[in-house]
C-alpha positions in Angstrom: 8.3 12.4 -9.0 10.1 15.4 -7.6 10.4 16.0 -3.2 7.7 17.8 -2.2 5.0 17.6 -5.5 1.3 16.7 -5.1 0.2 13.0 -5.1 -1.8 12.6 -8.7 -5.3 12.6 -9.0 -7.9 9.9 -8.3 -7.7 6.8 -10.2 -8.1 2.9 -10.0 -6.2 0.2 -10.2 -7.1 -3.2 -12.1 -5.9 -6.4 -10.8 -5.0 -9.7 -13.1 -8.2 -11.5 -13.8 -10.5 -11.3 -11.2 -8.7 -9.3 -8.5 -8.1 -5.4 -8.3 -6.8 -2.8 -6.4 -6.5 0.9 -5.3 -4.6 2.9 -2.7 -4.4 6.7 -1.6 -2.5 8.7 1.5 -4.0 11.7 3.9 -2.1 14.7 4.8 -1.1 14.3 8.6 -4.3 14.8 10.6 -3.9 13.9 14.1 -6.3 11.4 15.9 -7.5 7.7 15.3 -7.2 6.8 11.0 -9.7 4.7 9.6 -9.8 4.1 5.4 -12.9 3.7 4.0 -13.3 4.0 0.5 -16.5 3.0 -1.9 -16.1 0.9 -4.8 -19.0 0.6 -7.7 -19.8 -3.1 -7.2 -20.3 -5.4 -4.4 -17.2 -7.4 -4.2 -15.1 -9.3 -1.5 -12.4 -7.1 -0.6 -9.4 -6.7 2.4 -8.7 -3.1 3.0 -6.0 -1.7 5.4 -4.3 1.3 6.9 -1.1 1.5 8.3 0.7 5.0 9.8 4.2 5.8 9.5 5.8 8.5 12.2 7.7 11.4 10.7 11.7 11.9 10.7 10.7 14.7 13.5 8.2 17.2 14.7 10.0 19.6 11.7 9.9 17.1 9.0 7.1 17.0 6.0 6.8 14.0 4.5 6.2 13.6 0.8 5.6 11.5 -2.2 8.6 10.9 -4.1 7.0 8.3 -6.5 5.5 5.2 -7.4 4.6 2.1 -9.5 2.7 -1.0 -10.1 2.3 -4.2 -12.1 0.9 -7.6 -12.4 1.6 -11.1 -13.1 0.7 -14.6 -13.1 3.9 -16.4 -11.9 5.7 -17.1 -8.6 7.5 -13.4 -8.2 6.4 -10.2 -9.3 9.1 -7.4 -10.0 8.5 -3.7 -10.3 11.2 -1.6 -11.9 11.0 2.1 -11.1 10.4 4.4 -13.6 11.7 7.4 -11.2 14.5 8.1 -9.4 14.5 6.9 -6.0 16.7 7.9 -3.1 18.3 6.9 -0.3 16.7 6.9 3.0 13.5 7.1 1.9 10.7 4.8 3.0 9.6 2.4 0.4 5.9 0.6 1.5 4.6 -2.6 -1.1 0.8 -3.5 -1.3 -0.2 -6.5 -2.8 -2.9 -8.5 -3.7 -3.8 -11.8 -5.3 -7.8 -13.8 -5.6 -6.7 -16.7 -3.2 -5.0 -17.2 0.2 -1.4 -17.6 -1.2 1.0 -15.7 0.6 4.0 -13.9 0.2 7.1 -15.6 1.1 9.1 -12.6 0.3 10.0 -8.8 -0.7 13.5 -8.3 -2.3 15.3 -5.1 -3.8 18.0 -4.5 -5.7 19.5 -2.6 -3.2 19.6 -5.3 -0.5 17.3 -3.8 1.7 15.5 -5.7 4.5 11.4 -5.6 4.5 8.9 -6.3 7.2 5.4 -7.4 6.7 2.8 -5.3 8.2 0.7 -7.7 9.6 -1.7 -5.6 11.3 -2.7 -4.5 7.7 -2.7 -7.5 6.0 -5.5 -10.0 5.7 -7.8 -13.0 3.7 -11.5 -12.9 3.1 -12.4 -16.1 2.6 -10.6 -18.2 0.6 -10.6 -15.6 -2.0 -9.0 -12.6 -1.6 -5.6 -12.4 0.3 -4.1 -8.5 0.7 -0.5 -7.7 2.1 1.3 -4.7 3.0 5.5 -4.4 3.4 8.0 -1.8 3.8 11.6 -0.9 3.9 12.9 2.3 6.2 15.4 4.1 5.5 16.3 2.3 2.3 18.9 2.6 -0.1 18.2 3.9 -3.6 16.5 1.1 -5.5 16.2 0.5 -9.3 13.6 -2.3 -8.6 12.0 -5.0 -5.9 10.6 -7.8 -6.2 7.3 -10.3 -4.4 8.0 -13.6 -4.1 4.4 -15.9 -3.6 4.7 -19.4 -2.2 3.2 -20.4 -5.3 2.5 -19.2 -9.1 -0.5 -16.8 -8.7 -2.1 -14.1 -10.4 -1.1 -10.7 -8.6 -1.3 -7.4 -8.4 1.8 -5.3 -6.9 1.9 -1.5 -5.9 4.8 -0.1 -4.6 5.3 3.6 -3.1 8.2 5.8 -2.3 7.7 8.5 1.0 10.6 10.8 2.1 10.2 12.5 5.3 9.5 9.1 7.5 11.2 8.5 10.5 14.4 5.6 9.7 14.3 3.7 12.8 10.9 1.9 13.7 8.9 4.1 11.8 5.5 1.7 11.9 3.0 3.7 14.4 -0.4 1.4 14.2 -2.1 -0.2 11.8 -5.4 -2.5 11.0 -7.0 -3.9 8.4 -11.1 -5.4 7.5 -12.6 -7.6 5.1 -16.1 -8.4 4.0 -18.0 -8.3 0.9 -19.6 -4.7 0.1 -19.8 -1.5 -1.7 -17.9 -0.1 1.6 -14.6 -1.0 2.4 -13.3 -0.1 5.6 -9.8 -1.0 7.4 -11.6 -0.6 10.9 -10.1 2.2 12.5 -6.8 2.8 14.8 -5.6 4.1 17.8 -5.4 8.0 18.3 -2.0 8.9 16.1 0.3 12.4 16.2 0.2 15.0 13.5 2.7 15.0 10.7 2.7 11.2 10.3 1.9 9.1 7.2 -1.5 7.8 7.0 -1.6 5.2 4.2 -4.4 2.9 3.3 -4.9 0.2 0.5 -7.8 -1.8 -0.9 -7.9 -5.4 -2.7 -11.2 -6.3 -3.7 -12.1 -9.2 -6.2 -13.3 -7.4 -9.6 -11.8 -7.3 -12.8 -13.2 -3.4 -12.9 -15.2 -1.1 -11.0 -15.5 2.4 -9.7 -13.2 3.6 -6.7 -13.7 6.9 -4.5 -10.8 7.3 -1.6 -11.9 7.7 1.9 -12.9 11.8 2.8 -9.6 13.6 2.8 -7.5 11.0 1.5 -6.1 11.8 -2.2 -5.7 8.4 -4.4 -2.5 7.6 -6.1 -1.7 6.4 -9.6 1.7 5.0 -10.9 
């Protein structure tokens, strides 16, 4: 997806078997960030929000593209179906119906990724969400999730340009419960111009999802 184009329009996203998934991103609105979605049924679910600071007061940060994919093995790998850049910010959500974690996120490029932990949680013993990103990463042609153990998964990854390439993680937090209402809980006040992205992993094999007011949904 070309610099500078619109995110897509609202859609879902199905997990493997019983798990599912959906994410969206705001245009920079200063002030605290919470995401809070609705979803159709009343499923557990982990939703959370992280915020990435811009490359300057200047900059405009933008989609550049996106994909997803499922699996029922140890590793997961995504191969992109556009062309990513270099320096770019890539961010991974991920989601799977049980508390196995990820032991890793690899690239083809080499790049190193950090776990967002303040956005990543378990409900239960049923629902475990993650969220990872690269900055200022080199042009990738794929990456890949590695679980501690064969599980069913769901993996999103997304592409930003714009982002700030030195310790561009602002805040973050993330909730969990069982409802019709997601919600990440809400952060701390955060600057105009930044990258307000939030994700939700709820356990259905289908069901309605409406992004949180002002936040458009994206599709891969």
């Amino acid at each position: 997806r070309p610099r500078g184009s619109p995110a897509p329009p609202n859609a879902a996203r199905t997990g493997p078997g019983n798990g599912g998934g959906a994410d969206g991103w705001r245009p920079p609105v200063a002030g605290p960030q919470p995401d809070a979605p609705t979803i159709g049924t009343t499923p557990p679910w982990v939703d959370g929000i992280a915020v990435f600071r811009a490359a300057s007061a200047s900059a405009t940060i933008s989609r550049v593209g996106g994909t997803s994919g499922i699996n029922s093995t140890a590793s997961t790998t995504l191969g992109l179906s556009y062309g990513s850049s270099a320096g770019d910010l890539l961010v991974i959500e991920t989601s799977n119906p049980s508390t196995t974690a990820v032991s890793s996120v690899s690239d083809s490029a080499g790049n190193s990724w950090t776990k967002v932990t303040g956005a990543s949680g378990v409900r239960s013993t049923v629902l475990s969400g993650e969220l990872w990103y690269a900055a200022d990463a080199a042009a990738v042609t794929s990456v890949t999730v590695t679980f501690a153990a064969s599980v069913k998964s769901a993996a999103v990854l997304e592409e930003f340009a714009g982002v700030a390439t030195g310790s561009p993680l602002d805040v973050s937090h993330v909730g969990s419960g069982a409802s019709t209402s997601p919600s990440s809980g809400t952060t701390s006040a955060v600057a105009a111009g930044e990258l307000v992205l939030g994700y939700t992993a709820y356990q259905s094999a289908a069901t309605t999802y409406s992004p949180t007011a002002g936040f458009t949904a994206l599709a891969n």
